[in-house]
C-alpha positions as CSV (number, residue, x, y, z in Angstrom):
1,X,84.2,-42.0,-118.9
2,X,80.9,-42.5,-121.2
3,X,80.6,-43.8,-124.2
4,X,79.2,-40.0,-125.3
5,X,81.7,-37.9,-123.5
6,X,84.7,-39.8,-125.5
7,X,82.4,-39.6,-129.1
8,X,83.9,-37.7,-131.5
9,X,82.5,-36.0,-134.5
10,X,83.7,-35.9,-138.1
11,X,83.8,-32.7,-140.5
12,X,81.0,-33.0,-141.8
13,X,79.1,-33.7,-138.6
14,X,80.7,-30.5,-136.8
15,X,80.1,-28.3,-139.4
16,X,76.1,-29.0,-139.7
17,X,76.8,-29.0,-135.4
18,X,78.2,-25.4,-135.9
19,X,75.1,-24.3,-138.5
20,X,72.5,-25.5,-136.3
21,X,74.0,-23.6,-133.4
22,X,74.2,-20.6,-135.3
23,X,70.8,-21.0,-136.8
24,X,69.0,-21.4,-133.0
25,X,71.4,-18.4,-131.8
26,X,69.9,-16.5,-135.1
27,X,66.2,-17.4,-134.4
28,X,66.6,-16.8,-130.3
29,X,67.4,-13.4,-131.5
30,X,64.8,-12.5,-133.4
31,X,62.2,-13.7,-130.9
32,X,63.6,-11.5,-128.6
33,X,63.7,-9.2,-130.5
34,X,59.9,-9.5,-131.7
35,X,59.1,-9.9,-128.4
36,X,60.5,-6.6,-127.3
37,X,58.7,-4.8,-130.4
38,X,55.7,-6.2,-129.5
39,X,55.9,-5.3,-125.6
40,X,56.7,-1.5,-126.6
41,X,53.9,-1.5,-129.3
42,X,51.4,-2.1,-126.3
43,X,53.0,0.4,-124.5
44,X,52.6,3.4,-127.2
45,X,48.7,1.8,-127.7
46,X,48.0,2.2,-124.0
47,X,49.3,5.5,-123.8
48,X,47.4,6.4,-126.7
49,X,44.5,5.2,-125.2
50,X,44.6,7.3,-121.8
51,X,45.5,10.3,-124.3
52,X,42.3,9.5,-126.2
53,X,40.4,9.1,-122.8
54,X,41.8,12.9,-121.5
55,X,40.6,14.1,-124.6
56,X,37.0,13.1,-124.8
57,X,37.1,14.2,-121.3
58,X,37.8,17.6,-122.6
59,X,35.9,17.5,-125.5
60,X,32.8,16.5,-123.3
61,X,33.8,19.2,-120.9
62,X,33.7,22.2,-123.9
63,X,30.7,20.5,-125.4
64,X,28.8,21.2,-122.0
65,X,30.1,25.1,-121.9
66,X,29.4,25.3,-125.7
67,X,25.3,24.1,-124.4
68,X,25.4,26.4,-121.7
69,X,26.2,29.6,-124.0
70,X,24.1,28.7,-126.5
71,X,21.3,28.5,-123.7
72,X,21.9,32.2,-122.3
73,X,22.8,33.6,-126.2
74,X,19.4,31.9,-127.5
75,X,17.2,32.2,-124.9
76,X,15.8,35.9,-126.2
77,X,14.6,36.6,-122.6
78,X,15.9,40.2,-121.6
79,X,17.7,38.5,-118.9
80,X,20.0,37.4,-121.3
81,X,20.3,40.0,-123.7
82,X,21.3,42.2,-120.8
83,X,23.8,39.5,-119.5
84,X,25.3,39.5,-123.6
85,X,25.1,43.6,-123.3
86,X,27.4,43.4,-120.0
87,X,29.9,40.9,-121.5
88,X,30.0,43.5,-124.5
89,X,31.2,46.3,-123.0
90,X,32.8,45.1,-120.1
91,X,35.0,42.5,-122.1
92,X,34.9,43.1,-125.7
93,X,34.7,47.1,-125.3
94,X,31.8,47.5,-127.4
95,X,29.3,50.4,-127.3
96,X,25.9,51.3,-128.6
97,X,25.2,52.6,-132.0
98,X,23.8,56.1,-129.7
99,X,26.5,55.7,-127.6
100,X,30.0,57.8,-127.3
101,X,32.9,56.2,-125.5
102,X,34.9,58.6,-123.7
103,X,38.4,57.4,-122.7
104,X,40.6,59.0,-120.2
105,X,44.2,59.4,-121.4
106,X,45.2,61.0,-118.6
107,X,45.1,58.2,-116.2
108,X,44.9,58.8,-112.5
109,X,47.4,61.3,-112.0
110,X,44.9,63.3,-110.1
């Protein structure tokens, strides 16, 4: 056998043996577990990111309807006031100020 192999430590020489163990087993730990904190960190970041991305998407999206409306509502042509008097009645149920709006309770009984 080797000279190593048949060595033997003392107390003293075991214990600080034992510490240093311990203290590598601690720090092994805690880079794992830094490096799994930091792995999920860029996870939530790039899922932020694509959320952020679908959202301008949208928010580009509205601010091209919101360019269009204001186009046909400020136009003053009577093309468009005629379009904003059709949307008025036929969606929002308006009527005239000389207008009476008869409504047919009745239904189509017949």
């Amino acid at each position: 056998m080797s000279k190593i192999a048949e060595r033997k430590f003392t107390k003293s020489q075991s214990r600080l043996l034992r510490r240093h163990r311990l203290f590598a087993s601690i720090l092994s730990l805690l880079c794992i577990y830094f490096i799994a904190s930091i792995v999920t960190i860029q996870f939530k970041i790039y899922s932020r990111q694509q959320e952020m991305a679908s959202l301008e998407q949208q928010i580009e999206l509205q601010q091209e309807q919101n360019d269009e409306i204001s186009r046909v509502v400020g136009g003053g042509s009577s093309d468009n006031a005629e379009y904003i008097e059709k949307i008025a009645r036929e969606k929002l149920g308006y009527a005239g100020a000389d207008e009476r709006v008869f409504v047919d309770v009745a239904g189509a009984e017949g």
